[in-house]
C-alpha positions in Angstrom: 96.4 108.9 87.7 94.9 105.5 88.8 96.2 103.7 85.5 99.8 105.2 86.1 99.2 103.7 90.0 98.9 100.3 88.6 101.9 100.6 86.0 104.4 101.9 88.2 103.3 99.0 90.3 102.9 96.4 87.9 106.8 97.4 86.9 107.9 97.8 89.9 107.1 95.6 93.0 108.0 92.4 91.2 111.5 94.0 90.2 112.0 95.0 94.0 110.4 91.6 95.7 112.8 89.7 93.5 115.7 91.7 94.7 114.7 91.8 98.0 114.4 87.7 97.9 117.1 86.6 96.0 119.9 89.5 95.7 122.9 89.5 97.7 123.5 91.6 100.4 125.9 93.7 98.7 123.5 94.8 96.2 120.4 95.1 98.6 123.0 97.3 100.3 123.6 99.5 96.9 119.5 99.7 96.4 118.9 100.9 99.9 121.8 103.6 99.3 120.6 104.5 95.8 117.1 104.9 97.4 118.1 107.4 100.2 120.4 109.3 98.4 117.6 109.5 96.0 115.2 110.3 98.7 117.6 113.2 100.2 118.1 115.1 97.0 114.3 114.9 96.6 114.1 116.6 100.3 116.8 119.2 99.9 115.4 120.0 96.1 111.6 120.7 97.8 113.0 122.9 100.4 115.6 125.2 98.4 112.1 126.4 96.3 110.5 127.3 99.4 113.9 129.1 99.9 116.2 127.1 101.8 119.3 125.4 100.6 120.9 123.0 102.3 124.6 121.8 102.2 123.3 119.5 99.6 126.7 117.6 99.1 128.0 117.5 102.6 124.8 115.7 103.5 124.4 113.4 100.6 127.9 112.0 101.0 127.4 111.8 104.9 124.0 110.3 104.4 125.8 107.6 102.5 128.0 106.9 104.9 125.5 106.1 107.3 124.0 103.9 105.1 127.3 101.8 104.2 127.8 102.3 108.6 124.4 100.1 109.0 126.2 97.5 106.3 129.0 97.1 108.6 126.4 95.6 111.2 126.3 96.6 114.6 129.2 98.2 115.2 130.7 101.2 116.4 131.1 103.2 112.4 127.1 103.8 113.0 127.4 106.2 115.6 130.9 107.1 114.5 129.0 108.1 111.2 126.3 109.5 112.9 128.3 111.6 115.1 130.1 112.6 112.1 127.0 114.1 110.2 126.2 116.1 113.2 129.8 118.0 113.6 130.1 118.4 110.4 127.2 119.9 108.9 126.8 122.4 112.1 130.5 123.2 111.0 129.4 124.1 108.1 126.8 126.4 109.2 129.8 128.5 110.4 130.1 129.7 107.0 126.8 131.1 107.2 125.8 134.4 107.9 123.9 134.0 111.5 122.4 137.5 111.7 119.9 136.3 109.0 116.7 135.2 110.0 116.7 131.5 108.6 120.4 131.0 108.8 120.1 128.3 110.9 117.2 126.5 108.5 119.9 125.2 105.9 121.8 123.2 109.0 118.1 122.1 110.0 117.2 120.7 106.8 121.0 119.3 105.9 120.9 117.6 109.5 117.3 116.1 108.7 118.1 115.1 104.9 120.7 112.3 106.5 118.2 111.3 110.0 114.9 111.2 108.1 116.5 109.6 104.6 119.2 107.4 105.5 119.2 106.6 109.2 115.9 105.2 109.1 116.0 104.0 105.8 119.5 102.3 106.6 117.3 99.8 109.4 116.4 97.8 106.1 119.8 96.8 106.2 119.7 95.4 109.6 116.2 93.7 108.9 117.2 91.8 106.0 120.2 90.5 107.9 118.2 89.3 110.7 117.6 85.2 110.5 114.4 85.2 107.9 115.7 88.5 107.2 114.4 88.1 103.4 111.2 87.0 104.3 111.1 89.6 106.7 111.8 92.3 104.9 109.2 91.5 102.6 106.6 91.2 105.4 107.1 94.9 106.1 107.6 95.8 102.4 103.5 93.6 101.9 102.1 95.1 104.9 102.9 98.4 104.1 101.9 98.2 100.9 98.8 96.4 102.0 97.4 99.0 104.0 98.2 101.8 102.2 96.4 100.4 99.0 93.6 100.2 101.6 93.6 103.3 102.8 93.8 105.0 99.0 90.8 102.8 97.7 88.5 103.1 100.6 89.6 106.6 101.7 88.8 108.0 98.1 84.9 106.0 97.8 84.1 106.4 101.4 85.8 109.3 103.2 84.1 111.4 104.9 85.5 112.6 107.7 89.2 114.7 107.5 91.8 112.7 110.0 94.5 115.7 109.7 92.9 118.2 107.3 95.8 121.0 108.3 98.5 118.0 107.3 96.8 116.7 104.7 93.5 117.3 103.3 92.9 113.9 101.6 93.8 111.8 104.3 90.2 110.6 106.2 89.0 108.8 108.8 87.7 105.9 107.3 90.5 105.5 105.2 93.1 105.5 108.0 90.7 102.5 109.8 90.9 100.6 106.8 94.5 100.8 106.8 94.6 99.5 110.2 92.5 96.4 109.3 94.0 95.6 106.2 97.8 95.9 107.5 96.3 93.6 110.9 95.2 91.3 108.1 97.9 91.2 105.8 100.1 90.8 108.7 97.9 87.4 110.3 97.8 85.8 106.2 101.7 86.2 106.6 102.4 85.3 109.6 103.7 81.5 109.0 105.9 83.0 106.4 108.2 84.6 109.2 107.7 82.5 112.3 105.5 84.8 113.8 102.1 83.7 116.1 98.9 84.9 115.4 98.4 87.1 118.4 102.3 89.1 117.3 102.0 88.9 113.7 98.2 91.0 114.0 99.6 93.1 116.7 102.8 93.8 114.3 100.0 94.5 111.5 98.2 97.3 113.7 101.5 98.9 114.7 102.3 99.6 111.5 99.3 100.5 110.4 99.7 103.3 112.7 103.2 104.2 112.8 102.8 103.8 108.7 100.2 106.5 109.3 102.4 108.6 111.1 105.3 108.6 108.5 102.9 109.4 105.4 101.4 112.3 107.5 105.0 113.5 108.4 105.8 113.6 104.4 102.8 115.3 103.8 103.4 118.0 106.7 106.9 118.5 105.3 105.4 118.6 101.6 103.1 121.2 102.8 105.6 123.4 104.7 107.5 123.9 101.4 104.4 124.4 99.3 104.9 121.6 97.2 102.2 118.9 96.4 105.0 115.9 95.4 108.3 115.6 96.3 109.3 114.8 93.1 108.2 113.1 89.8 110.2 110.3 89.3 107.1 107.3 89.8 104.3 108.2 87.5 101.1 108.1 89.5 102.9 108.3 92.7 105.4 111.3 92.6 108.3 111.0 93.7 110.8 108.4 96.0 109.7 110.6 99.3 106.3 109.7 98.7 106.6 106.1 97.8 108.4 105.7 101.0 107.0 107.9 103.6 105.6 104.9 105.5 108.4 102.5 104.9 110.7 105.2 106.4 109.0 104.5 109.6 107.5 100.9 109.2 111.0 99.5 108.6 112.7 100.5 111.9 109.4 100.2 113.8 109.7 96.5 112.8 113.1 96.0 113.7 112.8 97.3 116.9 109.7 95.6 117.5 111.7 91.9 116.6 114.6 93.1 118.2 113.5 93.9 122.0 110.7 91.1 121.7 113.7 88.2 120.9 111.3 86.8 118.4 114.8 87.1 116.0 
């Protein structure tokens, strides 16, 4: 499992820092698209073997659109789009038979395939187009990756003690404080690399070591509410695209808010 770890990675971080760094925006755009469509099917897939479907196309082609909305900048097609998923997948559950006891799950899950996947995913857009955008984007992309390495390594040869053992049983203590200090630190080495200060670039480390936290727990507690133990298998040694990004899903908006109300770009 380890050796697979390290391959996946060894194959592809350098494949997705390069286009990250020096791709045009277009085809950042079509990555970030590819990678929450991707992430959706992997959702609805888990959930319609615990027994509930979704409206797996209507919410793959509306999840796109809010991707290609958060392309158009900050306009007015992002909640358009948004507003759009919302009427139409609950207009679809009108085709459902309501007197069932889960009839309104498959509107739940369809509604949370396009939030969870490609709303938050879609803020990667927005970061990379910030001024330092590139850079930027790869701050979030180092620190994540920074503290979860951190968290795996020390987690597995030191933890002890369960941090959500009804989430997720692996997850400890001493690995979720190591991924604080590691994404603090990888956050500080960076922080001339994206015109941060000291003081913000560590207190940008710590918050998402937390909120990176938060999203890998969240995958996990949706992972375990449909019995599975990966969303998918498509990333030897890692599972599936869910669980490569579970933190990213959070991290990446948590970022962009974080620049955005601060003024820093």
């Amino acid at each position: 499992m380890l050796a697979q770890r390290v391959l996946s990675a060894l194959v592809g971080i350098p494949a997705l820092v390069a286009l990250v760094a020096w791709g045009p925006a277009w085809l950042f755009t079509i990555l970030v698209l590819l990678l929450a469509i991707g992430a959706q099917l992997e959702l609805y897939r888990m959930f319609a073997e615990a027994g509930v479907e979704a409206d797996r196309v209507a919410g793959l082609v509306l999840g796109a659109l809010v991707v290609l909305a958060f392309a158009a900048g900050r306009s007015v097609l992002l909640p358009l789009a948004l507003s759009l998923a919302v009427i139409v997948v609950v207009a679809l559950g009108l085709r459902r038979d309501a007197g069932t006891e889960r009839a309104w799950a498959g509107v739940t899950l369809t509604l949370l395939g396009v939030c969870y996947c490609a709303w938050l995913l879609g803020h990667a857009i927005w970061l990379r187009a910030l001024p330092g955008g590139r850079a930027l984007t790869l701050f979030a992309l180092g620190v994540t990756w920074c503290g979860e390495s951190a968290a795996y390594f020390v987690g597995r040869r030191f933890g002890r003690r369960p941090l959500a053992p009804r989430v997720s049983p692996g997850k400890t203590v001493e690995g979720g404080v190591a991924q604080l200090i590691a994404s603090g630190g990888a956050a500080a080495l960076s922080a001339p690399l994206v015109s941060l200060s000291l003081p913000e670039a560590v207190a940008v480390g710590l918050l998402l070591g937390a909120v990176g936290q938060i999203g890998d727990l969240s995958e996990s507690f949706l992972k375990r509410s449909a019995g599975a133990k990966d969303a998918g298998r498509l990333i030897p040694g890692h599972g599936g695209l869910l669980d490569r990004l579970d933190s990213l899903l959070f991290n990446v908006p948590a970022l962009y808010y974080w620049l955005y109300f601060a003024g820093t770009h």
